[in-house]
Each structure stands twice: as structure tokens, then as C-alpha cells.
MARLOFI-698471 format. One record per residue (C-alpha): chain; x, y, z. Coordinates in nm, 2 decimals. Layout:
+------+--------+--------+--------+
: unit :      u :      v :      w :
+------+--------+--------+--------+
:    A :      X :      Y :      Z :
...
+------+--------+--------+--------+
END
This chain:
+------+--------+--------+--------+
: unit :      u :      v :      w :
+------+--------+--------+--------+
:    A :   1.13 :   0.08 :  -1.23 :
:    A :   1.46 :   0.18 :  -1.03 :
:    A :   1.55 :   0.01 :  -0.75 :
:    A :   1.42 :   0.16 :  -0.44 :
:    A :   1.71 :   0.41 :  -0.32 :
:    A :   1.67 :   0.51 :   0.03 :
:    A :   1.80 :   0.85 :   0.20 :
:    A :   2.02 :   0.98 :   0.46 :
:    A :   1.86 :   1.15 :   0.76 :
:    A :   1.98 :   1.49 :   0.66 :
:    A :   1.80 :   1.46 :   0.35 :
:    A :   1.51 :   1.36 :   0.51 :
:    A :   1.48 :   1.68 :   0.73 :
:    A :   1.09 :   1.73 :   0.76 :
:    A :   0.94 :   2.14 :   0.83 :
:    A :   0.64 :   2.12 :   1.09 :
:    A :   0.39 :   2.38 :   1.08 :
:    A :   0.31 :   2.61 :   1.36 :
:    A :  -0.02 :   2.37 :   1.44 :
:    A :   0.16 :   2.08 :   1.43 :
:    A :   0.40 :   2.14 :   1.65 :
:    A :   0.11 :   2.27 :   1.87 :
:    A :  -0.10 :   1.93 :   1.82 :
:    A :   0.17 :   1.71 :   1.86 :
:    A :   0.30 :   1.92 :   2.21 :
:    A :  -0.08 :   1.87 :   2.32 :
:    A :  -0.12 :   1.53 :   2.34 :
:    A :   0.12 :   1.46 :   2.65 :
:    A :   0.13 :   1.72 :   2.96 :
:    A :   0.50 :   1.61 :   2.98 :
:    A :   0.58 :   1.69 :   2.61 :
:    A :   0.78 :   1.98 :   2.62 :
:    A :   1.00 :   2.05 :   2.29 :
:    A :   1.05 :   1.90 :   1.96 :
:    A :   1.42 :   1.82 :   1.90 :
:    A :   1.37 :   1.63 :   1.54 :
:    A :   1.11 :   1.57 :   1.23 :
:    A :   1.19 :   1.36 :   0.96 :
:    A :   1.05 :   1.16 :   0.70 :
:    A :   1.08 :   0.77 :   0.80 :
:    A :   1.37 :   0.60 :   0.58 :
:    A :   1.16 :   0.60 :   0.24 :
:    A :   1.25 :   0.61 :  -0.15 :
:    A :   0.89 :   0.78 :  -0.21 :
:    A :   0.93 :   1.09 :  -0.04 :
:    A :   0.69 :   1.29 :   0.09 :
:    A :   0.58 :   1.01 :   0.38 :
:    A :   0.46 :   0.99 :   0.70 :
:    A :   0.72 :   1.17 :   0.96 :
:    A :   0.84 :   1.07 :   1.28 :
:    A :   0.88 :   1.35 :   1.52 :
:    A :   1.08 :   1.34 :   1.84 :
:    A :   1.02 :   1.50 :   2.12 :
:    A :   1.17 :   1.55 :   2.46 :
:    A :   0.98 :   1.57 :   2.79 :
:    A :   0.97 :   1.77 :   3.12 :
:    A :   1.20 :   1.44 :   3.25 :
:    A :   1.44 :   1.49 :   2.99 :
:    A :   1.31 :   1.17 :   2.80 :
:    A :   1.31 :   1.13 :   2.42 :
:    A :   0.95 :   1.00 :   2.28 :
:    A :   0.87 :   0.98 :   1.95 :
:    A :   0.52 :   0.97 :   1.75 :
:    A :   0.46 :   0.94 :   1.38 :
:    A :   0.29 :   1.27 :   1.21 :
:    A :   0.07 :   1.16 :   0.92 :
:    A :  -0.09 :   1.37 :   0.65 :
:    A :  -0.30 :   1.24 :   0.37 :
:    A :  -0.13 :   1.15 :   0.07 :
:    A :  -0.34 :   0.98 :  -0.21 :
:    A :  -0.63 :   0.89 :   0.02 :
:    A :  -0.81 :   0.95 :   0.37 :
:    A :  -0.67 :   0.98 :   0.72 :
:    A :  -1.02 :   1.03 :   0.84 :
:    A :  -1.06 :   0.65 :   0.70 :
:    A :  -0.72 :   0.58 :   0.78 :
:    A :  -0.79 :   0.67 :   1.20 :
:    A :  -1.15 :   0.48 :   1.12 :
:    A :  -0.97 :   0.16 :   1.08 :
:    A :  -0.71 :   0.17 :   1.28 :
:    A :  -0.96 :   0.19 :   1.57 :
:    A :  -1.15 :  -0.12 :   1.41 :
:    A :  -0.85 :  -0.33 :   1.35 :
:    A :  -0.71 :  -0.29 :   1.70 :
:    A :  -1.07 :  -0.41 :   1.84 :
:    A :  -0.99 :  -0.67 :   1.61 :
:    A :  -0.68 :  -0.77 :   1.77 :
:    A :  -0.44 :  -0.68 :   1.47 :
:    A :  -0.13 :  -0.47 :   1.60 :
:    A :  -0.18 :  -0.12 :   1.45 :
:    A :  -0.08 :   0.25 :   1.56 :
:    A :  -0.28 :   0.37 :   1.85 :
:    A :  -0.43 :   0.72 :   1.72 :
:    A :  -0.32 :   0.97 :   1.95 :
:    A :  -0.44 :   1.30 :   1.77 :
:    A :  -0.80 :   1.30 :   1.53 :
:    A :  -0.77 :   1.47 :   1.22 :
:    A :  -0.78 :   1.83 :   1.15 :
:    A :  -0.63 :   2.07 :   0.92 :
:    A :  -0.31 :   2.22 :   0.94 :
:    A :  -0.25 :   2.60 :   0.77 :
:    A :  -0.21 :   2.44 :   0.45 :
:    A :  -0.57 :   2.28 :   0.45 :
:    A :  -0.42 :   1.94 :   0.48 :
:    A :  -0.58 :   1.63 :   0.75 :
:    A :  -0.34 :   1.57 :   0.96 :
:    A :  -0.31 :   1.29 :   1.22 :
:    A :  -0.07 :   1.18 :   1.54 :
:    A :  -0.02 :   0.81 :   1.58 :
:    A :   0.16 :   0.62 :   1.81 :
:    A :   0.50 :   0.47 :   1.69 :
:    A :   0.56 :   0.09 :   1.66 :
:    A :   0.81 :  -0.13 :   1.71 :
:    A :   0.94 :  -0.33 :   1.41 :
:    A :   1.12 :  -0.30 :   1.07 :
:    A :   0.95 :  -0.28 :   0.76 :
:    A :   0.96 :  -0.51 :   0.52 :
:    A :   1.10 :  -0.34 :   0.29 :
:    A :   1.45 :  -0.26 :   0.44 :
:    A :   1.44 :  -0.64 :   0.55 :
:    A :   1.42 :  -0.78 :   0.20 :
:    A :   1.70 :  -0.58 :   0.13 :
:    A :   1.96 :  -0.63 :   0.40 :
:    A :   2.08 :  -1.03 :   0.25 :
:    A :   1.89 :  -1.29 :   0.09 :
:    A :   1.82 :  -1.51 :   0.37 :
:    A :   1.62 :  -1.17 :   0.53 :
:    A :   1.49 :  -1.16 :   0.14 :
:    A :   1.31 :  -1.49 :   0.19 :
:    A :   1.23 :  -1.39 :   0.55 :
:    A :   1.09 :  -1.07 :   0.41 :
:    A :   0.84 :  -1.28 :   0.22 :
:    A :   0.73 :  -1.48 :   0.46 :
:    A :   0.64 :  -1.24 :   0.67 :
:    A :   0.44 :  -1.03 :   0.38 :
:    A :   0.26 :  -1.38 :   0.29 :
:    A :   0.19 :  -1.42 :   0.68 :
:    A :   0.08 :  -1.05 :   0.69 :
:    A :  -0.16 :  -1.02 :   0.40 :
:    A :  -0.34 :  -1.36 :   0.50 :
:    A :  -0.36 :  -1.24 :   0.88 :
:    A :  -0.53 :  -0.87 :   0.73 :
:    A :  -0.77 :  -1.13 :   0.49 :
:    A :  -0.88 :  -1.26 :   0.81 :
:    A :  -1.02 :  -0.97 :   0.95 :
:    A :  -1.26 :  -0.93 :   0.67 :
:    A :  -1.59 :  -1.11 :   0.89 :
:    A :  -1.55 :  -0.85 :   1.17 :
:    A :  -1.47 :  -0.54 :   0.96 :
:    A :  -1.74 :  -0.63 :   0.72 :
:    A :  -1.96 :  -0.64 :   1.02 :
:    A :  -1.82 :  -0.33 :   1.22 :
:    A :  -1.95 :   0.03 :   1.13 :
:    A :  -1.62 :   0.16 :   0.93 :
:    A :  -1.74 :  -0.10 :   0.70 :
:    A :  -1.97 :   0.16 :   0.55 :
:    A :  -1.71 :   0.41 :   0.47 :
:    A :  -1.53 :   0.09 :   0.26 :
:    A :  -1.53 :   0.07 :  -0.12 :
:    A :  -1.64 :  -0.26 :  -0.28 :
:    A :  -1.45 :  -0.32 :  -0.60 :
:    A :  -1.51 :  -0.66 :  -0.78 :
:    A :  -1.31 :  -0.78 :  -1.08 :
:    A :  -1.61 :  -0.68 :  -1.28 :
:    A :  -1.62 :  -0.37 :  -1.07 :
:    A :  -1.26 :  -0.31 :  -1.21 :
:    A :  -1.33 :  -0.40 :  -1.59 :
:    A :  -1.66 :  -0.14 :  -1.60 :
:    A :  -1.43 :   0.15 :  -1.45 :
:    A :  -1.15 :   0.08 :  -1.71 :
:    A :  -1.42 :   0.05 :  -1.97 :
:    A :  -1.59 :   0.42 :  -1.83 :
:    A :  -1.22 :   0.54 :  -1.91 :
:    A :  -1.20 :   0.70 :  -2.24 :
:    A :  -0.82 :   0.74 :  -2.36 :
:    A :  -0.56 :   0.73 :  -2.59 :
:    A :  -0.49 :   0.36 :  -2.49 :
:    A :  -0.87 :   0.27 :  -2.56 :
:    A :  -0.78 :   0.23 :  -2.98 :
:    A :  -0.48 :   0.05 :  -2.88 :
:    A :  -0.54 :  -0.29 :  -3.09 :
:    A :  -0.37 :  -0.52 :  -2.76 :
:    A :  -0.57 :  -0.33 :  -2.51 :
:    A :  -0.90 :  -0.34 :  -2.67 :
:    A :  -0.82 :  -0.75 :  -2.72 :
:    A :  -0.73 :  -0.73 :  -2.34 :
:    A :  -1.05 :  -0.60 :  -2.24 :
:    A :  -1.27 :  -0.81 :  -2.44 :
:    A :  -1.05 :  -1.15 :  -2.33 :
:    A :  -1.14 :  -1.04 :  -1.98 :
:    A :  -1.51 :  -0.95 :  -2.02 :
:    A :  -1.51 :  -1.32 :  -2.15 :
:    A :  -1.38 :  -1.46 :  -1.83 :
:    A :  -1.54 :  -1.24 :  -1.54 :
:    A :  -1.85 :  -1.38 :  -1.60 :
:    A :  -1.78 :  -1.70 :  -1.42 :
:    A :  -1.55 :  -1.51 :  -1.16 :
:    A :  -1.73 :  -1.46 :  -0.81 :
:    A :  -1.46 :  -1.47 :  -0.61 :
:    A :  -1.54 :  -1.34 :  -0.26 :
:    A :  -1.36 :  -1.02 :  -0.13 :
:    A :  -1.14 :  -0.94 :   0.11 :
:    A :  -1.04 :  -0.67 :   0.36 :
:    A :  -0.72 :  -0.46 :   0.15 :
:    A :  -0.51 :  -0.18 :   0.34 :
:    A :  -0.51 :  -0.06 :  -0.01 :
:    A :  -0.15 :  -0.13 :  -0.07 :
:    A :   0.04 :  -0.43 :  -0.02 :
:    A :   0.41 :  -0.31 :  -0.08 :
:    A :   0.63 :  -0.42 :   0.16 :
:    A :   0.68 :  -0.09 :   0.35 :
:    A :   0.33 :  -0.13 :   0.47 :
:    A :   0.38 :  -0.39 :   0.72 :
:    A :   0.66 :  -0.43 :   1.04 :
:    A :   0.80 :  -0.71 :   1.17 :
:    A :   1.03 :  -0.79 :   1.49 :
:    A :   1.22 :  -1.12 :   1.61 :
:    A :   1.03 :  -1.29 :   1.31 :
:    A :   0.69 :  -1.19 :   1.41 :
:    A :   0.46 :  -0.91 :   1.22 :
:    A :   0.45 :  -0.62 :   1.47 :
:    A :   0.27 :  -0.36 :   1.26 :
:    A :   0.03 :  -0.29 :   0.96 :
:    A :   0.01 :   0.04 :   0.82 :
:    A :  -0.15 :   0.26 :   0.57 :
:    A :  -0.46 :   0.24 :   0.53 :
:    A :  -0.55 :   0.56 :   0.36 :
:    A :  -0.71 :   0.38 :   0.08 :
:    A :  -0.85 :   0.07 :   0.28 :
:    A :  -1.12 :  -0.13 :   0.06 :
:    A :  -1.31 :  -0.49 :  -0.01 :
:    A :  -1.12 :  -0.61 :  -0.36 :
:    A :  -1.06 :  -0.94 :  -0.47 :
:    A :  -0.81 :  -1.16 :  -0.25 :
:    A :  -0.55 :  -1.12 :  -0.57 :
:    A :  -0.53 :  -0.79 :  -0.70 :
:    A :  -0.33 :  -0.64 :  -0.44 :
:    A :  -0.07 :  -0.86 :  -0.54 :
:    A :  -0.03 :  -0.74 :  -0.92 :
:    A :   0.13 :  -0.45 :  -0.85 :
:    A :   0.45 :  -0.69 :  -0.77 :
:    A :   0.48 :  -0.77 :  -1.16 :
:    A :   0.39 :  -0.44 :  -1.29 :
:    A :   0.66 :  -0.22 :  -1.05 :
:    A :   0.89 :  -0.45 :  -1.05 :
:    A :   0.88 :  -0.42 :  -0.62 :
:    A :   1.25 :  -0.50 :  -0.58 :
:    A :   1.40 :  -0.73 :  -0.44 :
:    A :   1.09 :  -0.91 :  -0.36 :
:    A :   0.96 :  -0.94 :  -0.70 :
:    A :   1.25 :  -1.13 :  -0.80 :
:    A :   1.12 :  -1.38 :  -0.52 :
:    A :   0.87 :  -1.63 :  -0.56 :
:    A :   0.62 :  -1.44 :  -0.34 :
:    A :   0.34 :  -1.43 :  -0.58 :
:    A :   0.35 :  -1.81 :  -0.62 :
:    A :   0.38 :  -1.88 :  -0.30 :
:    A :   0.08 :  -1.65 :  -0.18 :
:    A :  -0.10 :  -1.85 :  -0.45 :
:    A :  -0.04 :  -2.17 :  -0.33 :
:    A :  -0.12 :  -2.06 :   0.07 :
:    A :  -0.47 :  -1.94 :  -0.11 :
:    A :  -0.53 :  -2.20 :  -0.33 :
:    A :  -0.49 :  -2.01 :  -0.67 :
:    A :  -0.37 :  -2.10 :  -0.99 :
:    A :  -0.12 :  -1.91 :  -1.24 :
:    A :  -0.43 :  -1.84 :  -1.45 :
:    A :  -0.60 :  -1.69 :  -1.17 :
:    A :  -0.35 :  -1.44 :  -1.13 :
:    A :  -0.31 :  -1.43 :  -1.52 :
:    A :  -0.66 :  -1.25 :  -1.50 :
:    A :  -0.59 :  -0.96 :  -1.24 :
:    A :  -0.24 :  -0.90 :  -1.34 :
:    A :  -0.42 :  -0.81 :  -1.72 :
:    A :  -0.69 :  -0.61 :  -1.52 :
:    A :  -0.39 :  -0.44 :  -1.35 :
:    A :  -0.17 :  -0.35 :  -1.66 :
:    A :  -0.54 :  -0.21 :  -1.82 :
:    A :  -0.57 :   0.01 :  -1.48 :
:    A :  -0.18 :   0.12 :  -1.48 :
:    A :  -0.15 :   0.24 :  -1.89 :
:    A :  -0.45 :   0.38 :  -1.83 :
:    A :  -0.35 :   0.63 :  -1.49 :
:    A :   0.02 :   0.65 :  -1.56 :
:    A :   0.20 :   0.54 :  -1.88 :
:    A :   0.15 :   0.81 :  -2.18 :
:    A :   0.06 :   0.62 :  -2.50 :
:    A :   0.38 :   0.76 :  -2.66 :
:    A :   0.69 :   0.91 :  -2.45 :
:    A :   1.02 :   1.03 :  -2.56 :
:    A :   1.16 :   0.95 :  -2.21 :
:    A :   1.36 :   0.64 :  -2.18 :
:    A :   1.26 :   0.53 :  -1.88 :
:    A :   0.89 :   0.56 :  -1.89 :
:    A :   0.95 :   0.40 :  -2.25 :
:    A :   1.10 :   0.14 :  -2.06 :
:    A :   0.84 :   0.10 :  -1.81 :
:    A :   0.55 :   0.10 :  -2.13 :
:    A :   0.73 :  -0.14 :  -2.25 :
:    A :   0.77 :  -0.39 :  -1.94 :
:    A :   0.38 :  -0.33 :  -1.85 :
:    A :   0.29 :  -0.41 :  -2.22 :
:    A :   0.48 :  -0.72 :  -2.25 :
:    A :   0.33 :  -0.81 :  -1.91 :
:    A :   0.05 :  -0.77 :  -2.03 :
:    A :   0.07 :  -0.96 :  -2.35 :
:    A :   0.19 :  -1.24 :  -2.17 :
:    A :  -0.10 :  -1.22 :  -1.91 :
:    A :  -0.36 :  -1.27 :  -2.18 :
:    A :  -0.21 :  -1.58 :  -2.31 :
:    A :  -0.19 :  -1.74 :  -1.95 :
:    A :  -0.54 :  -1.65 :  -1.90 :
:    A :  -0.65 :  -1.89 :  -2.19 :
+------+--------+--------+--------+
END
């Protein structure tokens, strides 16, 4: 995968719709006009957008406008209202979801302080190995809140998605890479080892890439997106560091070190990076492509892959 190339501010002019300026002017008796919208500094565009807006006082404020994208901002405003009882330092929901003229949920939450994690890792390398710190520190602090969310009501609205869970939806998948002679031997080598896996799961925002989580004066001040929150095993949200290539912090040591703060081995991850290489050729990679780069990235995932299964023995 490319490198992660963020853009300029005038290319991240964001259009509101009539009803979002209206929702977002209605949440503040002093909000009077909206002076900017654009979509936060991200290389996957389109993102949440922070929108500024200037009171009767001649103040700026700004809050964060957020439509779904490849999940639920109804579950998304769900747990953010469960992890703040929890303690954990998430947007305060200022707007509930409803539709704008183009049918899409949209949401008004609160903006926080911090940098992401992402634009950290980037800056030098000693903020590279601050960067993974702070997303090790991060994903074990969200782990921690799995007893209370489990017990809270938004726990009912929360898929449950074992390793075996995983395997049975890849196997349900009928397509071009099912023949594939490396993926059926992938499949089988991990149907022989779930068996004996019962690894308790965790609370998951869904996505553990490094934009996902702020951080200020060397202390998380933020976790975000959680569209596609879920109970999965403590390791698989890690696997997509491998498979995209995450950069810079892939070239890290952040996998092994989130192993050894969680007591893991190499072959334990051997297992769910496999499951994860099944689940990404299955949803993204086209069993034969004339485009180098997606050849390039088959290529990559396969070897992964490959590799994987011989760790796992």
C-alpha cells in the first residue's frame, strides 16, 4: 500500500447540506454562522468534518460533523455515551442522529483535544516510537472496558465474532479464491488449530489504525470511531498492521510489543494474521488483476500469508 499522503486544507473543502447547517446552528443559542467545513487532515477522504463556527460574541467554536461511512453512527453515539460513563475520554454527542437530504445518519460531536496518532508517527522517529506507545497504551486501556460494556445495555447492539466465528464466515464465502490450492490449505490449517483456541474477547472500536486514537503531552486524550464497535478476539485488530502495510508504524515493532504487554506468542498472531489475509483476498483483492499495484498488494497479502501458515505450525 502507498504511504499515507495527507492534504492541504483547500483540498479538504467539505459542502454542508441545508439540514446540517441547520443541526449544527441548533445546538448552541449563541451559534450564529458557519465560517469553515472541512474534512479533518486524512489520506482516506471522505471523513468526519470539522465545522467552525462563530458565535453572537464573535468567538470561533468548532464541532466535528460525522456521517456514517462503513458502519453505524446510531451505534457509534450508543458507545460513546457508554464509554464516557466508563471513564474513557470520548466525544461528547451533541446532536442524535438523523437524516440529512441525502438519506444519510448524521451526527454532531464535540471536538477533542489531541493529535492523532497517526500524524505523530510521522513527524520523526523518536514521535514514531512515541506513536506506538501510546496506540499499545490505547488498545489495552479500550480492552479494559470490556466487563462494564459487556454488562451495560449497548452491549446488545455489539457483534460477537470468535476466531471460529471468523473461519465459518470465510468458509460461507463462495469465490474465486475458494479453489485457490494456498487458500484452501490455509483454511483447513486453521480449522485444525481453532479447536483448542478459546480465547476470551475483547471490547474493539472496530478499527485500530492509528488515526483512531488522540494523544496530548504524552497522554491518550481521545478514542474515536466506533462505527463498527464489536467483541473479537484481543489479536485480530492488530492484523491489519501486516496486511496494509500501516506506515510508518508497521515498520515498528508494535505488533511484538503489543504481544508481549498481552502475553502472546508469534504463533498466536501467526493464526489471526492467516484468518486476516483469508478475510482481505476474499472482500478486496481480485483473483487476477492487470493493475500493478493491486498486483502488488495480491502479492504482499499472499506471501503474508504463506508465511503465516508456516509460523502457525
Amino acid at each position: 500500500m502507498e504511504e499515507n499522503q495527507f492534504r492541504a486544507e483547500d483540498q479538504r473543502r467539505a459542502a454542508l447540506t441545508q439540514s446540517e447547517r441547520e443541526k449544527i446552528l441548533g445546538i448552541d443559542p449563541s451559534f450564529q454562522t458557519i465560517t469553515q467545513a472541512t474534512y479533518f487532515d486524512n489520506y482516506n477522504l471522505p471523513c468526519p468534518i470539522r465545522v467552525e463556527v462563530k458565535t453572537k460574541e464573535n468567538i470561533t467554536r468548532a464541532v466535528v460533523l460525522r456521517k456514517t461511512r462503513h458502519g453505524s453512527v446510531e451505534l457509534e453515539v450508543k458507545m460513546f455515551r457508554a464509554l464516557k460513563e466508563c471513564g474513557l475520554p470520548v466525544p461528547e454527542v451533541l446532536s442524535l442522529p438523523s437524516q440529512n437530504e441525502n438519506g444519510e445518519p448524521v451526527a454532531v460531536y464535540s471536538l477533542l483535544e489531541g493529535e492523532n496518532l497517526q500524524k505523530l508517527s510521522m513527524r520523526s522517529e523518536g514521535d514514531l516510537q512515541e506513536a506506538k506507545r501510546l496506540l499499545v497504551k490505547a488498545v489495552l486501556a479500550l480492552m479494559s472496558a470490556s466487563s462494564f460494556i459487556a454488562k451495560h445495555e449497548v452491549s446488545k447492539s455489539l457483534p460477537r465474532l470468535s476466531l471460529q466465528e471468523e473461519l465459518k464466515t470465510i468458509r460461507a464465502r463462495n469465490t474465486p479464491w475458494s479453489k485457490e490450492p494456498i487458500y484452501q490449505l490455509a483454511v483447513e490449517r486453521i480449522d485444525g488449530i481453532l479447536p483448542g483456541k478459546a480465547t476470551p474477547l475483547v471490547l474493539s472500536n472496530g478499527d485500530y489504525q492509528p488515526g483512531n486514537f488522540l494523544a496530548k503531552n504524552g497522554q491518550i486524550t481521545g478514542f474515536l470511531d466506533f462505527e463498527c464497535a464489536v467483541f473479537q478476539d484481543p489479536l485480530m485488530g492488530l492484523v491489519k498492521y501486516p496486511i496494509y502495510d500501516l506506515h510508518p508504524l508497521a515498520k515498528t515493532n508494535v505488533v511484538e510489543t503489543f504481544l508481549d504487554a498481552m502475553k502472546f506468542t508469534k504463533r498466536d498472531f501467526s493464526i489471526r494474521l492467516a484468518l486476516g489475509c483469508l478475510k482481505v483476498l476474499q472482500k478486496e483483492i481480485p483473483l487476477v488483476s492487470g493493475e500493478a499495484e493491486r498486483s502488488k498488494y495480491r502479492e504482499r497479502v499472499l506471501s503474508l500469508l504463506g508465511s503465516a501458515l508456516v509460523e502457525s505450525v
